[in-house]
N, CA, C and O of each residue as an XYZ file, in Angstrom:
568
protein
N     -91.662    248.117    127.511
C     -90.797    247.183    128.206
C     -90.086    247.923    129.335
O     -89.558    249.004    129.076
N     -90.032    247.385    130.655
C     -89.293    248.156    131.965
C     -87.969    247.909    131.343
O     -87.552    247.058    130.557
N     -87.288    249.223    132.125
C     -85.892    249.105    132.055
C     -85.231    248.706    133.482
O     -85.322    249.608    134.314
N     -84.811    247.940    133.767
C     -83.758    246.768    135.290
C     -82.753    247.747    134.976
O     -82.388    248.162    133.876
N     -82.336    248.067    136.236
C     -81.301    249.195    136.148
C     -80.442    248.180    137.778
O     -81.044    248.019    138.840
N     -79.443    247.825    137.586
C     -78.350    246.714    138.357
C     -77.432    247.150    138.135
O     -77.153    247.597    137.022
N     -76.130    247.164    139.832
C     -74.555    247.848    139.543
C     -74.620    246.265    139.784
O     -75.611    245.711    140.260
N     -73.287    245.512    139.348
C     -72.651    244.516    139.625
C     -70.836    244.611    139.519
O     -70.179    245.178    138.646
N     -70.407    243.950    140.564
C     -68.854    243.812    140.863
C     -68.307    243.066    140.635
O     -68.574    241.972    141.133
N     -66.973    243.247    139.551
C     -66.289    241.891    139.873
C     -65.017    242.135    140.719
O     -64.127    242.895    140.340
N     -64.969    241.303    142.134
C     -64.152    241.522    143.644
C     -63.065    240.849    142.593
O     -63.279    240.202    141.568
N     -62.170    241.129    143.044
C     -61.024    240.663    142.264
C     -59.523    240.669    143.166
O     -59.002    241.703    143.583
N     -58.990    239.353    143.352
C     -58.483    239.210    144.501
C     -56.361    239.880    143.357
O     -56.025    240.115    142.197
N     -55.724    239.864    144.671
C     -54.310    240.352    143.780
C     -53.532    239.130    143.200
O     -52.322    239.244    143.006
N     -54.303    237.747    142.862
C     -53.698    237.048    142.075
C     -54.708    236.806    141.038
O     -54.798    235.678    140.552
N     -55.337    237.584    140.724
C     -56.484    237.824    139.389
C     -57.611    236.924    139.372
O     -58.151    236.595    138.316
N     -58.018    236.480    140.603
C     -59.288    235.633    140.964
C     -60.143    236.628    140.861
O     -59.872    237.807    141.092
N     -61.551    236.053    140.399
C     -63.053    236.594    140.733
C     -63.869    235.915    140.680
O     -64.140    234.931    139.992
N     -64.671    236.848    142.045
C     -66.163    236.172    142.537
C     -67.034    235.759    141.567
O     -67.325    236.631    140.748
N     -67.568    234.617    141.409
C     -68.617    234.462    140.964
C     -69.816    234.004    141.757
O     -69.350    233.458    142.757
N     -71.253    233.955    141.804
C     -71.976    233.801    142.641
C     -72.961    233.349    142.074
O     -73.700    234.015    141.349
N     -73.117    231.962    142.380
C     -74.446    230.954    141.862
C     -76.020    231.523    142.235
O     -76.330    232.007    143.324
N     -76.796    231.373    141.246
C     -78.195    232.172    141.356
C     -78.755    230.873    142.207
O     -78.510    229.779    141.699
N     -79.352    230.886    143.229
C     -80.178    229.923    143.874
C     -81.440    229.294    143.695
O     -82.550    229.793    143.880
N     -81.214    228.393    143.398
C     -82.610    227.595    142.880
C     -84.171    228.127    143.530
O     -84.329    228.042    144.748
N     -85.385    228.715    142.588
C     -86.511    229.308    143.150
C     -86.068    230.421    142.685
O     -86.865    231.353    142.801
N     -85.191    230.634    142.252
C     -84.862    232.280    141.374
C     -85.002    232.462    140.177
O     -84.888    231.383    139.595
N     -85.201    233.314    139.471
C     -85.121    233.376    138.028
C     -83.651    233.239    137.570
O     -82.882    234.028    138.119
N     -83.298    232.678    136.975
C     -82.127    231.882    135.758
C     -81.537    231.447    137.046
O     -80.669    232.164    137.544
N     -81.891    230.396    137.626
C     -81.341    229.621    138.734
C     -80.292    229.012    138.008
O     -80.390    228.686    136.825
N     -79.137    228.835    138.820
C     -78.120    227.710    138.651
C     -76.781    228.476    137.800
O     -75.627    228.047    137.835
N     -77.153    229.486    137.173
C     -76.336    230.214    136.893
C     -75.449    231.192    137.680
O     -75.845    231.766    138.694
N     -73.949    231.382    137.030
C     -73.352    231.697    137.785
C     -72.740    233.582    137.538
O     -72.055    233.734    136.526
N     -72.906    234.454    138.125
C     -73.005    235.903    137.630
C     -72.015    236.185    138.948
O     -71.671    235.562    139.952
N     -71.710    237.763    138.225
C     -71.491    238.653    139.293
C     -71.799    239.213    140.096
O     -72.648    239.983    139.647
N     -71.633    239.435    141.473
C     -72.188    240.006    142.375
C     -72.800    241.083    142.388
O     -72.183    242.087    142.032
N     -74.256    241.199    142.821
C     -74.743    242.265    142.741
C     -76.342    242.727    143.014
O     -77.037    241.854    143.535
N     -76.860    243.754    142.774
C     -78.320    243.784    142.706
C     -78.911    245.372    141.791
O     -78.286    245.987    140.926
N     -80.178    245.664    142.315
C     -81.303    246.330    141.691
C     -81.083    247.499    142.213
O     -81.478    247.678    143.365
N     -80.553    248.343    141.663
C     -80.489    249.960    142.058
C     -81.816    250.448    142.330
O     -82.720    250.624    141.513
N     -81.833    250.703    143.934
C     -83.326    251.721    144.502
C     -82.961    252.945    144.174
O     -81.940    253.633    144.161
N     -84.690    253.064    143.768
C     -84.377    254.823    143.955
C     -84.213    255.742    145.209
O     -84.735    255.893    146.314
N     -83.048    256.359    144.327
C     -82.749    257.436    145.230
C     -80.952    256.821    145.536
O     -80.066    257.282    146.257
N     -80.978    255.857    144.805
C     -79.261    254.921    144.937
C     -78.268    255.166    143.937
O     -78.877    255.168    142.867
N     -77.036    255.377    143.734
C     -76.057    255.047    142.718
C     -75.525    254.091    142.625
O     -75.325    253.383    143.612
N     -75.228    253.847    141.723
C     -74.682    252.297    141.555
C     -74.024    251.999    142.198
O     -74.139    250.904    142.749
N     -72.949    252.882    142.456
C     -71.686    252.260    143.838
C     -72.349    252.311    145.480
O     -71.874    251.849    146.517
N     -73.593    253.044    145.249
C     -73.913    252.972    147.114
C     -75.072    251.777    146.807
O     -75.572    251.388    147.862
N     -75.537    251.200    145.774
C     -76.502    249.794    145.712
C     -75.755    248.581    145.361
O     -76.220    247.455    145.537
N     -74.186    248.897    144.687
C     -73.388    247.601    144.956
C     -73.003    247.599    146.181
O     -73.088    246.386    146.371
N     -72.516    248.169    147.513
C     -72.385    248.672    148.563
C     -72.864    247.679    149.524
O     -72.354    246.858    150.287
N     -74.376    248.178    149.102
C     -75.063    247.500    149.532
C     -75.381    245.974    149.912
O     -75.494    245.232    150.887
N     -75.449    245.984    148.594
C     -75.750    244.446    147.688
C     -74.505    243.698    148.097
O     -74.889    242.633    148.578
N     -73.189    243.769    148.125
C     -72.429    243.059    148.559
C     -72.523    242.693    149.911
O     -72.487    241.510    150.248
N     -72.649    243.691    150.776
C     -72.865    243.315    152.341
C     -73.723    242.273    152.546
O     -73.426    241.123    152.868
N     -74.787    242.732    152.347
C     -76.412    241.972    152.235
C     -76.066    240.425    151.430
O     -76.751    239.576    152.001
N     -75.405    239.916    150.532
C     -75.010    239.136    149.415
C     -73.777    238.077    150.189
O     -74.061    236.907    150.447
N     -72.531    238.609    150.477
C     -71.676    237.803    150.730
C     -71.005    238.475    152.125
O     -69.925    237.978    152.444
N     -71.448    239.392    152.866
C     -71.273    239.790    154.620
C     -70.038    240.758    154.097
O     -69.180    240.734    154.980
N     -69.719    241.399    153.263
C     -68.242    242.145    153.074
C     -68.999    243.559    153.481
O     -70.136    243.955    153.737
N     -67.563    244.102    153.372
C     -68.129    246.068    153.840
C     -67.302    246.594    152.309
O     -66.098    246.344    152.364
N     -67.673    247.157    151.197
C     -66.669    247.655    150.516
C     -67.298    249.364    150.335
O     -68.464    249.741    150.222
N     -65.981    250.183    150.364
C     -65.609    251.756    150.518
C     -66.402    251.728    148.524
O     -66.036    251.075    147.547
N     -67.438    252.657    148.673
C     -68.007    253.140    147.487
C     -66.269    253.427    146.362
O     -66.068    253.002    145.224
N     -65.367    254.220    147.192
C     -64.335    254.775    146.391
C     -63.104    253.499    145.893
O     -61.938    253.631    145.522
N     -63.924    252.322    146.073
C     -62.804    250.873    145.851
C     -63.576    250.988    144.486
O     -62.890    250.258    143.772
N     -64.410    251.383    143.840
C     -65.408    250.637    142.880
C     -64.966    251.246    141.753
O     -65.611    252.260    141.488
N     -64.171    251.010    141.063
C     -63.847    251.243    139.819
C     -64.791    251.007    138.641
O     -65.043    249.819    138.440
N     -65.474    252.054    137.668
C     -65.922    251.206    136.398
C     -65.201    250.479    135.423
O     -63.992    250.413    135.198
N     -65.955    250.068    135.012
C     -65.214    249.095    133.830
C     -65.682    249.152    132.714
O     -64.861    249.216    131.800
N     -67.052    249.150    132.382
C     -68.100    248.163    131.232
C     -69.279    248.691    131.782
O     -69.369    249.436    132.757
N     -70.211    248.223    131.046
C     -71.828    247.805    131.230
C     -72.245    246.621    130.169
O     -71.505    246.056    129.364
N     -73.623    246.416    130.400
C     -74.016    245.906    129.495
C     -75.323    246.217    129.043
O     -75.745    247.142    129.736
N     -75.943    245.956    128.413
C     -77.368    246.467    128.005
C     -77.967    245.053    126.966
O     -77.507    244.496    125.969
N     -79.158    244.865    127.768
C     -79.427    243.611    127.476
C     -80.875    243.164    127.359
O     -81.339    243.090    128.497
N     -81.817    242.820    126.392
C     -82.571    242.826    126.295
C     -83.034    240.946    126.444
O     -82.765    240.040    125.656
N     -83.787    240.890    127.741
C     -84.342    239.935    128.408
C     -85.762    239.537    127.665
O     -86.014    240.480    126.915
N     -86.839    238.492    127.553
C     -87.976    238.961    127.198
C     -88.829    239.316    127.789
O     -89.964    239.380    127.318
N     -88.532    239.645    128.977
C     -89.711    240.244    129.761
C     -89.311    242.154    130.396
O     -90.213    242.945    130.671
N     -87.903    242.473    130.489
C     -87.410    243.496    130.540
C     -86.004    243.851    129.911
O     -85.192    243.066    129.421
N     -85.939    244.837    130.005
C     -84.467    245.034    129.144
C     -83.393    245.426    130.348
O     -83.532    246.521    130.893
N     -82.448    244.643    130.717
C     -81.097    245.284    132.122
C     -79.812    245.850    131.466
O     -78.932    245.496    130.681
N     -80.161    246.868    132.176
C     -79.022    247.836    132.031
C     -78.178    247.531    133.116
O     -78.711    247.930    134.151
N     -76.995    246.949    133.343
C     -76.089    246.628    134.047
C     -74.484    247.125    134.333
O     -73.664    246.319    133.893
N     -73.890    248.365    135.022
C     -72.620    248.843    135.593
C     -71.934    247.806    136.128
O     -72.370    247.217    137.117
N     -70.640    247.424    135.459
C     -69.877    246.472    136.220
C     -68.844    247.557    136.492
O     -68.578    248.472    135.712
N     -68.218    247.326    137.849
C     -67.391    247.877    138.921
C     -66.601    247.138    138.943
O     -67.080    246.004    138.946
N     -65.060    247.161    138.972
C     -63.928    246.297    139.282
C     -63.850    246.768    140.841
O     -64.181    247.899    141.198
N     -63.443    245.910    141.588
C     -63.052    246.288    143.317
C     -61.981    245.467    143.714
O     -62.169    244.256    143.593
N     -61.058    245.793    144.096
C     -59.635    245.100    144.356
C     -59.370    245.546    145.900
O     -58.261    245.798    146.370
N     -60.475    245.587    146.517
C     -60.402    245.480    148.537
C     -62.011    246.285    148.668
O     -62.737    247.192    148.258
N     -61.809    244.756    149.883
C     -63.174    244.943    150.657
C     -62.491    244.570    152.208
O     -61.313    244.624    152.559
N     -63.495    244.244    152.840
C     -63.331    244.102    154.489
C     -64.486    243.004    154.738
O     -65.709    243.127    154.672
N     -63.481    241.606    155.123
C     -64.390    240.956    155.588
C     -63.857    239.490    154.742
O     -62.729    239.632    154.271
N     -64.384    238.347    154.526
C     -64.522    237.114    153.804
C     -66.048    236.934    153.464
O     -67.148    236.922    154.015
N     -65.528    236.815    152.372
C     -66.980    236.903    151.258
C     -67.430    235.191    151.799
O     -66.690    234.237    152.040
N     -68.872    235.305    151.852
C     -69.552    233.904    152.192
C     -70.807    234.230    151.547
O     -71.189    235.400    151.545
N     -71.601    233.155    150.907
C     -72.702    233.392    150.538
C     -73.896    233.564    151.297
O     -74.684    232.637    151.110
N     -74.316    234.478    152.131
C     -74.750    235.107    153.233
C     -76.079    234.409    152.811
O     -76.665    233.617    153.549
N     -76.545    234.791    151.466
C     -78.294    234.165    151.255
C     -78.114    232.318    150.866
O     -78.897    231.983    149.977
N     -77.498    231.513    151.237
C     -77.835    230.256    150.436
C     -77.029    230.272    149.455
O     -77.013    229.240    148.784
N     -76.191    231.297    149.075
C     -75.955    231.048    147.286
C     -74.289    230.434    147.324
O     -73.333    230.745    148.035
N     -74.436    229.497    146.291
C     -72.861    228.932    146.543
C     -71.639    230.523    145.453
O     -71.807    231.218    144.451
N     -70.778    230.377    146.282
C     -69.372    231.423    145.832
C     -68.274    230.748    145.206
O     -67.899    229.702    145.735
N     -67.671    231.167    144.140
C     -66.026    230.922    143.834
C     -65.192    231.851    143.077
O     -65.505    232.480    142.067
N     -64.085    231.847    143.713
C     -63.197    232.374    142.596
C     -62.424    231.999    141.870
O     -61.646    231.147    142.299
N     -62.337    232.283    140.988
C     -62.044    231.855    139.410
C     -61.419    232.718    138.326
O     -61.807    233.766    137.811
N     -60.265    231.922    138.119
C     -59.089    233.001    136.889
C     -59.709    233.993    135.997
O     -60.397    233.882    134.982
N     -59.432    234.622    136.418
C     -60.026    235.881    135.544
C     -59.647    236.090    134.185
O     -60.327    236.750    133.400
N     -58.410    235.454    133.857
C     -58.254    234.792    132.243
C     -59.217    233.893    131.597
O     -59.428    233.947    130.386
N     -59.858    232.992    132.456
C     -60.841    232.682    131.964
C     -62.114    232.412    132.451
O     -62.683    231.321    132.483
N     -62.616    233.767    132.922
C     -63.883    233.745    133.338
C     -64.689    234.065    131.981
O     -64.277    234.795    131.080
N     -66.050    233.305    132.010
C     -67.007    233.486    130.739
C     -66.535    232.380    130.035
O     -67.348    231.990    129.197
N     -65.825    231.942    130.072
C     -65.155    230.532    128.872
C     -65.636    229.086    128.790
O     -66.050    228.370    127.879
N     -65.387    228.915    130.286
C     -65.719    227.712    130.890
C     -67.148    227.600    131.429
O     -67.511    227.606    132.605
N     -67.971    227.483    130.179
C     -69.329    227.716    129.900
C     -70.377    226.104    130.415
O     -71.518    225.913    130.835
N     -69.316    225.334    130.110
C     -70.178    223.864    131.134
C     -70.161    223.808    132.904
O     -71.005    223.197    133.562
N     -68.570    224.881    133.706
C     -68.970    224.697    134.719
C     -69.471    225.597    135.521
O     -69.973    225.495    136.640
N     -69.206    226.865    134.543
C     -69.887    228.375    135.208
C     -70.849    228.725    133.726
O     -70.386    229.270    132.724
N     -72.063    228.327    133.872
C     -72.285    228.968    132.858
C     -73.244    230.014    133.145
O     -73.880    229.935    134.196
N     -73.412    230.867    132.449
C     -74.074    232.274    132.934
C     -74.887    233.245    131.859
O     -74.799    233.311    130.633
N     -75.709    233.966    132.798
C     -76.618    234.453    132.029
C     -75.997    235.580    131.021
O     -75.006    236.273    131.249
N     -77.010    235.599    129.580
C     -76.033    236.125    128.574
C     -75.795    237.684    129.195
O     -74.600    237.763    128.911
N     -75.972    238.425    129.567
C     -75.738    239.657    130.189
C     -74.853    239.854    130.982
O     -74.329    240.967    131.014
N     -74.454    238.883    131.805
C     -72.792    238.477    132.698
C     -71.733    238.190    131.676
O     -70.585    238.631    131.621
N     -72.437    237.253    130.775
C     -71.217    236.551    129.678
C     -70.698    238.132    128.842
O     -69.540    238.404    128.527
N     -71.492    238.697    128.700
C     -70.731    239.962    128.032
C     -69.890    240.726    128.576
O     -68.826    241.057    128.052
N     -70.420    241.201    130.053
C     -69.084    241.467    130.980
C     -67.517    241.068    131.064
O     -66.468    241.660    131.316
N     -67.989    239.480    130.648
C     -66.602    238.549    130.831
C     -65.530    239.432    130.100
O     -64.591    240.032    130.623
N     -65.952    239.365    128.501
C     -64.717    239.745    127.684
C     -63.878    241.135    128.383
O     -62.653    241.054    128.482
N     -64.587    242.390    128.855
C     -64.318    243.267    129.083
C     -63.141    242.856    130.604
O     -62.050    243.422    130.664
N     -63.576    241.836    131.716
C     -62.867    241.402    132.538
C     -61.588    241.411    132.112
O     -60.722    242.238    132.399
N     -61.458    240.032    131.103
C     -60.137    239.544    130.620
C     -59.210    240.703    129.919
O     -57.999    240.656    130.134
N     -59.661    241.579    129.217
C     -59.056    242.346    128.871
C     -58.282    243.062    129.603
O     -57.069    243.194    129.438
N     -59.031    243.620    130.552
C     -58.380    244.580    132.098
C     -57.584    243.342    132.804
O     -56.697    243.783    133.534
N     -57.643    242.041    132.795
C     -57.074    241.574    133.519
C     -55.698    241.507    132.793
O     -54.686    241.406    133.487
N     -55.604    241.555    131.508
C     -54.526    241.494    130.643
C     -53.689    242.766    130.487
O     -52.490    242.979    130.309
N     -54.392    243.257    130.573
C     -53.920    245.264    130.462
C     -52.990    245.026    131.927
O     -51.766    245.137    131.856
N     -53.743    244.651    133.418
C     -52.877    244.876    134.710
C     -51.802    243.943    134.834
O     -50.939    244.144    135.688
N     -51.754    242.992    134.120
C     -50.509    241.635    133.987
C     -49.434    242.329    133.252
O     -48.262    241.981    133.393
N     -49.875    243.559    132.262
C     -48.531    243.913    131.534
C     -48.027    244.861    132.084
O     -46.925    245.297    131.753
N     -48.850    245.428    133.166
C     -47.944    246.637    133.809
C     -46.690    246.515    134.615
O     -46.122    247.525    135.030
């Protein structure tokens, strides 16, 4: 079985919003709604292929050194298994727009992953979620 090796971000604005980004119909798990991101090339680190992937994704510029880790996930698909780095980023440069077609929102980061009828998402994002809320709860008590 290949191993999918993906950094993904959650942009996270200073009133605890985050991006989410609808998969576009003609895609695999269309209609679902995930975190920003893509497919680490070789010869890439995760923070210079989220880098990337965000520019290319929603027109932003973000500094590799904004990209905080957080989590991963590890997730076995039936056709490959994704290994996935989620990055917290709290500044970029620019207004995020869905550059390819793909619709954008941000959304309480208390309850991202929850609200499963209007964002619902692939199980490998949904695991991310919990780890979100937590950090989002940890920075509310500081």
């Amino acid at each position: 079985m290949d191993i999918v090796w993906v950094a993904a971000g959650a942009l996270m604005t200073p009133d605890f919003k985050v991006l989410l980004s609808r998969r576009p119909f003609g895609k695999n798990l269309a209609g679902f709604w995930e975190y920003p991101g893509g497919k680490i090339e070789r010869g890439e680190t995760p923070q210079d292929a989220l880098c990337r992937e965000l520019q290319e994704e929603l027109n932003i510029i973000v500094d590799p050194a904004a990209l905080k880790p957080l989590t991963f996930a590890s997730f076995r698909y039936e056709r490959f298994h994704l290994v996935m780095p989620l990055f917290v980023c709290r500044s970029w440069q620019g207004r995020p727009v869905g550059a390819e077609g793909q619709e954008i929102d941000f959304v309480h980061a208390e309850t991202v992953g929850l609200d499963t009828q209007r964002y619902p998402m692939p199980p490998a994002d949904g695991e991310l979620s919990d780890s979100i809320r937590a950090w989002v709860k940890q920075q509310q008590q500081k």
